[in-house]
C-alpha positions as a Markdown table, in Angstrom:
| # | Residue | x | y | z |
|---|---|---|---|---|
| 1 | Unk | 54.4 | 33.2 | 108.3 |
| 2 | Unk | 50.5 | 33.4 | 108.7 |
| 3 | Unk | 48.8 | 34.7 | 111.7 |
| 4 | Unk | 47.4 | 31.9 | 114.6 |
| 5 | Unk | 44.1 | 32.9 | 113.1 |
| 6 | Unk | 44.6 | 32.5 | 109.6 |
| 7 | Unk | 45.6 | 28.9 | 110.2 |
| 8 | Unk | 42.9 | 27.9 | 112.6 |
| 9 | Unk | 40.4 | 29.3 | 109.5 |
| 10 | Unk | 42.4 | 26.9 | 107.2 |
| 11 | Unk | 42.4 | 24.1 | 110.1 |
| 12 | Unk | 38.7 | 24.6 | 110.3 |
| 13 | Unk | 38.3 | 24.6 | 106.5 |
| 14 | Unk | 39.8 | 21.8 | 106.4 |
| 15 | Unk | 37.9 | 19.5 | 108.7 |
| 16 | Unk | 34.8 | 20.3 | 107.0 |
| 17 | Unk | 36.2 | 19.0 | 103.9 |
| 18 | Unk | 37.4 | 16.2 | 105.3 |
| 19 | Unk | 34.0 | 15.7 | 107.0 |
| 20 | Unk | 32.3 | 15.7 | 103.3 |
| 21 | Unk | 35.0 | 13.4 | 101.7 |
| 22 | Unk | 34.5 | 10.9 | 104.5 |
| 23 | Unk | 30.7 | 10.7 | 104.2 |
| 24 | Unk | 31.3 | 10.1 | 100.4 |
| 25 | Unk | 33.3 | 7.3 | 100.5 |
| 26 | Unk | 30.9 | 5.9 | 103.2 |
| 27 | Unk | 28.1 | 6.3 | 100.0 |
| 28 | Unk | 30.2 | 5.0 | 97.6 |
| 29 | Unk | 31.1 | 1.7 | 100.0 |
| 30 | Unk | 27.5 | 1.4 | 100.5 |
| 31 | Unk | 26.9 | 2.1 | 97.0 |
| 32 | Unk | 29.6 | -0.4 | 95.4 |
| 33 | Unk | 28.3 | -3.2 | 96.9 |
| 34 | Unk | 25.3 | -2.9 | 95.5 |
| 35 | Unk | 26.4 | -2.5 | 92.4 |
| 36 | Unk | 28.9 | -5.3 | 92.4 |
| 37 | Unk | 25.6 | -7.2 | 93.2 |
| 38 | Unk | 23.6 | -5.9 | 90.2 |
| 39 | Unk | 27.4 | -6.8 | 88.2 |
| 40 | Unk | 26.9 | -10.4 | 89.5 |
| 41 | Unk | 23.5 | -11.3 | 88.9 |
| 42 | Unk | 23.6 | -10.3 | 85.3 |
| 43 | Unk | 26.7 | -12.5 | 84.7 |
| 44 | Unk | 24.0 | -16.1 | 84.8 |
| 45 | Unk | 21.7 | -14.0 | 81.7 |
| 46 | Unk | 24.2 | -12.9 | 79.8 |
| 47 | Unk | 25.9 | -16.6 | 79.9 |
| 48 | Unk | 22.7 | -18.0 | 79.2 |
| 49 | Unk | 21.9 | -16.0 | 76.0 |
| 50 | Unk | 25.0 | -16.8 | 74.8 |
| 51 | Unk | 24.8 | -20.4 | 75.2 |
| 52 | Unk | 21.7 | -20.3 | 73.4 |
| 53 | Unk | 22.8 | -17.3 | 70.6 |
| 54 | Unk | 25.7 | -19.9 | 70.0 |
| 55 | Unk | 23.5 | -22.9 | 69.0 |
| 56 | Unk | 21.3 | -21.4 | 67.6 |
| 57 | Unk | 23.6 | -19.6 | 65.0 |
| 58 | Unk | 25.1 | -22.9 | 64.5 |
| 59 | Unk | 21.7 | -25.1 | 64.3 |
| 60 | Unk | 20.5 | -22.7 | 61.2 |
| 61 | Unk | 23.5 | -22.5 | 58.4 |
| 62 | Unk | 21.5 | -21.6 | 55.2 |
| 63 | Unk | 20.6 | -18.5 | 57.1 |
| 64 | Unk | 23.4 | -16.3 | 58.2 |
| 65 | Unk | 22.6 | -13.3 | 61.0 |
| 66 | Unk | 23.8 | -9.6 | 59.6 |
| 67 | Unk | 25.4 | -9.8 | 63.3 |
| 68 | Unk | 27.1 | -12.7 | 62.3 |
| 69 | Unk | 28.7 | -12.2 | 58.8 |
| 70 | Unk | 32.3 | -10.5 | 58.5 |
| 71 | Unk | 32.3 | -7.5 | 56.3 |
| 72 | Unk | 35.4 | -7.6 | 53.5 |
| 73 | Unk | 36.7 | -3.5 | 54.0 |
| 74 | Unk | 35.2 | -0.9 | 57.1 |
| 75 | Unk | 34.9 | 2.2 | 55.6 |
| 76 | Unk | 33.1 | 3.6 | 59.0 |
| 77 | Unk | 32.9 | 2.4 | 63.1 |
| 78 | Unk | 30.3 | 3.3 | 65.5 |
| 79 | Unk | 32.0 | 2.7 | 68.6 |
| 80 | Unk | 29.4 | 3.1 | 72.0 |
| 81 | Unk | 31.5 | 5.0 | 74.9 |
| 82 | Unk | 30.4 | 4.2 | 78.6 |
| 83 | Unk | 30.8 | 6.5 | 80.8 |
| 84 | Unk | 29.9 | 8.2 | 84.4 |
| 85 | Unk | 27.7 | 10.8 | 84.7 |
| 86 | Unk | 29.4 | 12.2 | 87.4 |
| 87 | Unk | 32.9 | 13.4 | 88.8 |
| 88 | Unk | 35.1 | 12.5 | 91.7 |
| 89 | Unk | 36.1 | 8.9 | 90.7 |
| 90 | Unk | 39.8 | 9.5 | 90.4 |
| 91 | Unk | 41.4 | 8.7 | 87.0 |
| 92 | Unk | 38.2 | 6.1 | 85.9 |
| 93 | Unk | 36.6 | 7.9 | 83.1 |
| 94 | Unk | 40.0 | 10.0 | 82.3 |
| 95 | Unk | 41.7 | 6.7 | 81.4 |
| 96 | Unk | 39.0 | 5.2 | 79.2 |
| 97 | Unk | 38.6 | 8.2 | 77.3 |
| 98 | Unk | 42.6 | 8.6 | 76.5 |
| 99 | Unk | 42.2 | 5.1 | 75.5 |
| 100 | Unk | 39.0 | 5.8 | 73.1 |
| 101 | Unk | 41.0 | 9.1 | 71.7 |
| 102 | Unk | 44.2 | 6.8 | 70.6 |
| 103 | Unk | 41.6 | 4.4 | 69.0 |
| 104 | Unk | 39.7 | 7.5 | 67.0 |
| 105 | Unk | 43.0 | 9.2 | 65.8 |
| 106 | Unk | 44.1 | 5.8 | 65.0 |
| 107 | Unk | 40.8 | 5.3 | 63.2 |
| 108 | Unk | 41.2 | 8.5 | 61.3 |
| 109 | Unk | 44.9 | 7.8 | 60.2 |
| 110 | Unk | 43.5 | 4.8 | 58.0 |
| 111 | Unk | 40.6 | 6.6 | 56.5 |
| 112 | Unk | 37.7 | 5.6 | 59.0 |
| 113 | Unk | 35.0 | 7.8 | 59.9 |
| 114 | Unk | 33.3 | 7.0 | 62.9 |
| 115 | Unk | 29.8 | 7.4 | 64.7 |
| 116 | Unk | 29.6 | 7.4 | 68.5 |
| 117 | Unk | 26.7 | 6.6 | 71.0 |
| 118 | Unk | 27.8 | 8.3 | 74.7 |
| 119 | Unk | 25.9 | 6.2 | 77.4 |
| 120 | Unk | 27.1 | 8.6 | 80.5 |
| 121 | Unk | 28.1 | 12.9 | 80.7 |
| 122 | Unk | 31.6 | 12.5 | 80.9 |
| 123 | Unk | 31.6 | 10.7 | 77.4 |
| 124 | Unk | 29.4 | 12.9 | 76.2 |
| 125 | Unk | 30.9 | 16.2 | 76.6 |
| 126 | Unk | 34.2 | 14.8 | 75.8 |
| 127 | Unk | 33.0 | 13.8 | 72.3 |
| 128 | Unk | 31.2 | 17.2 | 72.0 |
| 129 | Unk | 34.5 | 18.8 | 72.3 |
| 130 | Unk | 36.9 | 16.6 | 69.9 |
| 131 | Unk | 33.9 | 17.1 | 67.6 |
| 132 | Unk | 32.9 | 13.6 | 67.1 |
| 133 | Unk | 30.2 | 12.5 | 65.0 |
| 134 | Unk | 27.6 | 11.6 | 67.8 |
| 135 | Unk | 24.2 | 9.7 | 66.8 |
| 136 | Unk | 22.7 | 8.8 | 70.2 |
| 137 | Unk | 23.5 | 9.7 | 73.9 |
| 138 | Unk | 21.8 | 8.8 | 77.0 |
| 139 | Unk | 22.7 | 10.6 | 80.7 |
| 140 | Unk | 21.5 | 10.8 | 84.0 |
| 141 | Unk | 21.2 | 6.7 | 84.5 |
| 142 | Unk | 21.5 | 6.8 | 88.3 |
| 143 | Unk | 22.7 | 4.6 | 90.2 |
| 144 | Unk | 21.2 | 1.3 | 88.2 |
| 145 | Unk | 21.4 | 0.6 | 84.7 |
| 146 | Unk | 17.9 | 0.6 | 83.4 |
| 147 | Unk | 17.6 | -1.0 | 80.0 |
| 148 | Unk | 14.1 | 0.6 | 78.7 |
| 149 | Unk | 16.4 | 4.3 | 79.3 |
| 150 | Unk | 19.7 | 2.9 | 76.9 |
| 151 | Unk | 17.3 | 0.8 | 74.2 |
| 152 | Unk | 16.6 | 4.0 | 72.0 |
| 153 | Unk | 20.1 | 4.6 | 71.6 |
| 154 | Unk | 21.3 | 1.1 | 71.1 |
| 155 | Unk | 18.6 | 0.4 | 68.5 |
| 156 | Unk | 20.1 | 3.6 | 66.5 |
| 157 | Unk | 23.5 | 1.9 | 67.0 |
| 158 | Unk | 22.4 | -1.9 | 65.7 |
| 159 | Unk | 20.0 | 0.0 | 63.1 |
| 160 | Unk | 23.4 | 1.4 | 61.9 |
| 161 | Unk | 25.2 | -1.8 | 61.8 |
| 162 | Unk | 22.0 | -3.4 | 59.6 |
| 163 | Unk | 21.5 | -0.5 | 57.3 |
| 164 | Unk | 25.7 | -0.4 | 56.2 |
| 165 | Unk | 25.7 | 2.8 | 57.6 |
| 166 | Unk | 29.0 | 1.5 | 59.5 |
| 167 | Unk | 30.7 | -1.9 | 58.9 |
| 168 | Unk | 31.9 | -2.6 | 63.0 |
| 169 | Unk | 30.6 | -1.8 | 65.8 |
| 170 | Unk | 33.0 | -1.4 | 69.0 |
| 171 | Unk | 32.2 | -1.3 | 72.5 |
| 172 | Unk | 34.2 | 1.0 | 75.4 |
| 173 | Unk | 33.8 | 0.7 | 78.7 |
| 174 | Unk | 35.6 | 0.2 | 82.1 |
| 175 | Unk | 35.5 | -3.3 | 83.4 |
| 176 | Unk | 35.6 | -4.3 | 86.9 |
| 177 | Unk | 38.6 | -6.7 | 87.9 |
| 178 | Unk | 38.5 | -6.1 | 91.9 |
| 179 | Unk | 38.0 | -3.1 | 94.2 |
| 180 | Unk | 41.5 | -1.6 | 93.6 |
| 181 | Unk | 41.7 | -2.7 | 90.2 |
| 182 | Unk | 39.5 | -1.4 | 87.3 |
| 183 | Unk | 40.2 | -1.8 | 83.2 |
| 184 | Unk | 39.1 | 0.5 | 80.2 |
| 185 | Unk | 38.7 | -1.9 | 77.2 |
| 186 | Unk | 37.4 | -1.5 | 74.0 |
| 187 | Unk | 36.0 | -4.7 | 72.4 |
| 188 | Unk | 34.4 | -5.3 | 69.2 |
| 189 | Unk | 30.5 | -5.8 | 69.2 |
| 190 | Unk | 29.6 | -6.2 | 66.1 |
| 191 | Unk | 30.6 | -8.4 | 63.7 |
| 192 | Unk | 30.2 | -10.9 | 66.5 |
| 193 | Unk | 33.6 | -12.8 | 66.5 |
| 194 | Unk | 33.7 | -16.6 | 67.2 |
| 195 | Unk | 35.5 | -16.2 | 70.8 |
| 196 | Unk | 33.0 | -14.2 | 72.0 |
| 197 | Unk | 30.5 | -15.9 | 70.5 |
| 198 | Unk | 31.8 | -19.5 | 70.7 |
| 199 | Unk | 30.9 | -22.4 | 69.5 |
| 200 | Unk | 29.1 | -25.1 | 71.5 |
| 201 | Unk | 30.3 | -28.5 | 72.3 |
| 202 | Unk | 27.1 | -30.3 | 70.3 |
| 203 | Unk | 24.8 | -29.0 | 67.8 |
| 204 | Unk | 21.3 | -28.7 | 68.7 |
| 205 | Unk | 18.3 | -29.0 | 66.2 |
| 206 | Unk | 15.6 | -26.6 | 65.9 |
| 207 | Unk | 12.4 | -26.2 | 64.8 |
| 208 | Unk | 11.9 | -22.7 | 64.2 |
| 209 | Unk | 8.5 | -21.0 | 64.3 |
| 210 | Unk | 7.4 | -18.6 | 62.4 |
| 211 | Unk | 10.6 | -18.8 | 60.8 |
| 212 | Unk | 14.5 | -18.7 | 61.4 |
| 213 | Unk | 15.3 | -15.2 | 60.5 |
| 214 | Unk | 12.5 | -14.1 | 62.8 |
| 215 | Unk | 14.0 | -16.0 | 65.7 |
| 216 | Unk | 17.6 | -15.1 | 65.2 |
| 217 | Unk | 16.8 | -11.2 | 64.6 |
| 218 | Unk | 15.2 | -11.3 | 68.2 |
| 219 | Unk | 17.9 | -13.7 | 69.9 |
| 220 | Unk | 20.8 | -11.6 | 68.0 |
| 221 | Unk | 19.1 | -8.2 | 69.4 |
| 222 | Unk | 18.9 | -9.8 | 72.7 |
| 223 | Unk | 22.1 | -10.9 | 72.9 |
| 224 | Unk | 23.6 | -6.9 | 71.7 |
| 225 | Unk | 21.6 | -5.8 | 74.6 |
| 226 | Unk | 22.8 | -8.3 | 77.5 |
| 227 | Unk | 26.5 | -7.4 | 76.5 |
| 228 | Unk | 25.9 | -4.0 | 76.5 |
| 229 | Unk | 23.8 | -4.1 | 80.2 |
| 230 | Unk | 26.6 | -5.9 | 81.5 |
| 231 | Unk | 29.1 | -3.4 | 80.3 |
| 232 | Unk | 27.2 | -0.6 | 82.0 |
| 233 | Unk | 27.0 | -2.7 | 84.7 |
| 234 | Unk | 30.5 | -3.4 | 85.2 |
| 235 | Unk | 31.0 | 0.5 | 84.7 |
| 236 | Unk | 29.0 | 1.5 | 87.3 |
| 237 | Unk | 30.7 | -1.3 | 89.6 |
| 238 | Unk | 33.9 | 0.4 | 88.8 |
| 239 | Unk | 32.4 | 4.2 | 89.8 |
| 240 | Unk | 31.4 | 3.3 | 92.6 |
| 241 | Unk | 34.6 | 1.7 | 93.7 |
| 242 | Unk | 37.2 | 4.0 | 91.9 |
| 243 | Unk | 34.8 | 6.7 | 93.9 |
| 244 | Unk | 35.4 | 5.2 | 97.3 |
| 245 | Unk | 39.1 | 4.4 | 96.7 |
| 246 | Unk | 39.5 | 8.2 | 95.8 |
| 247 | Unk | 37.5 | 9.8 | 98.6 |
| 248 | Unk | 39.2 | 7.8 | 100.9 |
| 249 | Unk | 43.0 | 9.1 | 99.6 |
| 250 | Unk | 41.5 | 12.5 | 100.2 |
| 251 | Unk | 40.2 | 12.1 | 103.9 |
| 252 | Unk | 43.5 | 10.4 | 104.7 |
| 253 | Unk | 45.4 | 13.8 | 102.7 |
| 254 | Unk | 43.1 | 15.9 | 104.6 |
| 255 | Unk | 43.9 | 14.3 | 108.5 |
| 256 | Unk | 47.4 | 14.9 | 107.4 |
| 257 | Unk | 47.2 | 18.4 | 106.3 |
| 258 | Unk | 45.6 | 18.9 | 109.4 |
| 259 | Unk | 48.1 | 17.4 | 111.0 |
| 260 | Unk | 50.8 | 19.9 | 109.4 |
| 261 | Unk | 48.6 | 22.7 | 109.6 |
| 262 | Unk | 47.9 | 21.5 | 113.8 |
| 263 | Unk | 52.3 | 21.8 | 114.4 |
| 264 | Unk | 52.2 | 24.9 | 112.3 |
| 265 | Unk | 49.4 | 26.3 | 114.5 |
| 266 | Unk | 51.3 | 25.1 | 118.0 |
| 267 | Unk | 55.1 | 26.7 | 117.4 |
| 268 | Unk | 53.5 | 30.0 | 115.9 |
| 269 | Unk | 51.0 | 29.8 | 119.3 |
| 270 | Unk | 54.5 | 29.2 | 121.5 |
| 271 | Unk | 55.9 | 31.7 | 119.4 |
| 272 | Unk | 53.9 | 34.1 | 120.5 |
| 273 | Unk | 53.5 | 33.7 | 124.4 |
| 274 | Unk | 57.2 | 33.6 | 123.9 |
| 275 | Unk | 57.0 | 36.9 | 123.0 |
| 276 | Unk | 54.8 | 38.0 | 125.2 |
| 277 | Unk | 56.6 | 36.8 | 127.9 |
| 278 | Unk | 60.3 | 38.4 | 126.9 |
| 279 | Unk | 58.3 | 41.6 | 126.6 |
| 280 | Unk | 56.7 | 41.3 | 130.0 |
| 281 | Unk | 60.4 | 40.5 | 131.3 |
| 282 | Unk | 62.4 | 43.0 | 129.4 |
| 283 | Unk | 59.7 | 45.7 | 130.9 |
| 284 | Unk | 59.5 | 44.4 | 134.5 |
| 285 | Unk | 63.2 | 44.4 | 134.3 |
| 286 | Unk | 63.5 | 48.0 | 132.5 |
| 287 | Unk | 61.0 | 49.6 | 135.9 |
């Protein structure tokens, strides 16, 4: 059994840990709010755009969007992974990325190569190591997605999709259902699929100006990018609350290995003075 010392240094030990995991989920609670904010004003945007992506797609038959047209065979994916740049969120990024790996084995089983465009660290290094084919990355996004930092690498991504270079474009990320509840998905992006897309209740006319392939390319591109901000968004919603949910199951493991640890530390202590005592005794009564 360890000395009375040895377990008031792990006592101590572990009340400064405890001390750090508690101001951490205090950040993160502050933290997910905001971000479940950010998560909810992009919602009205990326509704909007695809009200109007949807008529106008419809409004314009004679020409048809790249974005929009099914391809007959895919030969090649490029699938964009979203990730955290940091640790310490408890199975988030570990369960989206076991979730992308059965997808790319799966992939490779029927042929398909694939290109991949990490948005976050984790992602990143994770796909360095299974040696993944990687065309763009972006990391170190803080605590707000910023679109003008993700555009390079979502340009090289749609670019892809226009040039052939891959024939679907998938999307993987962690959506947010509630505080306790977060989802890795991986949707398809590109070619845009009717459900997503959908089709509105009455067809509007347009007059196009300069012309319709002009006004699609920029409304298609804008579109891509909404659903892709709103993914990051919704990651980053789930970060922050996967964060505080986990810092707060350590805090509450560390009170109650102090609480162990605190008994421990009291019968050795009794043990002791015991001991002390039967000595004192057995020599008071040995004089």
């Amino acid at each position: 059994m360890p000395g009375t010392k040895e377990i008031r240094l792990k006592i101590r030990s572990v009340q400064n840990t405890r001390k750090i995991t508690k101001a951490m989920e205090m950040v993160a609670a502050s933290k997910m709010r905001k971000a479940q904010e950010r998560m909810r004003h992009a919602r009205p945007y990326g509704e909007k755009i695809r009200n109007v992506a949807a008529h106008i797609s419809h409004a314009n038959p004679e020409y048809r969007h790249p974005f929009l047209v099914d391809r007959d065979s895919v030969k090649r994916v490029g699938i964009i992974v979203i990730t955290t740049d940091k640790g310490l969120c408890g199975a988030l990024n570990t369960n989206l990325l076991r979730l992308v790996l059965a997808q790319y084995k799966e992939w490779q089983s029927q042929g398909e190569e694939a290109d991949v465009c990490a948005i976050g660290n984790k992602g990143l290094g994770f796909m360095q190591r299974l040696g993944a084919h990687i065309v763009s990355q972006v990391v170190q996004l803080g605590d707000r997605p910023q679109m003008e930092k993700m555009i390079g690498a979502v340009k090289v991504m749609l670019d892809g999709y226009t040039t052939d270079r891959f024939d679907r474009l998938m999307l993987a990320y962690t959506r947010f259902i509630n505080t306790m509840k977060q989802e890795p998905v991986i949707e398809q992006l590109l070619p845009l699929s009717g459900e997503r897309l959908g089709a509105p209740e009455t067809v509007w006319d347009y007059i196009y100006e300069p012309e319709a392939r002009a006004v699609l390319d920029q409304v298609m591109t804008r579109y891509i990018e909404a659903l892709i901000y709103q993914a990051v968004s919704e990651n980053m919603a789930s970060e922050q609350s996967a964060r505080m949910v986990a810092m707060k199951a350590a805090s509450d493991n560390a009170a109650t290995l102090i609480d162990e640890l605190t008994l421990v530390y009291n019968k050795n202590r009794q043990a002791n003075i015991t001991k002390e005592l039967s000595e004192i005794v057995g020599g008071a009564a040995a004089v």
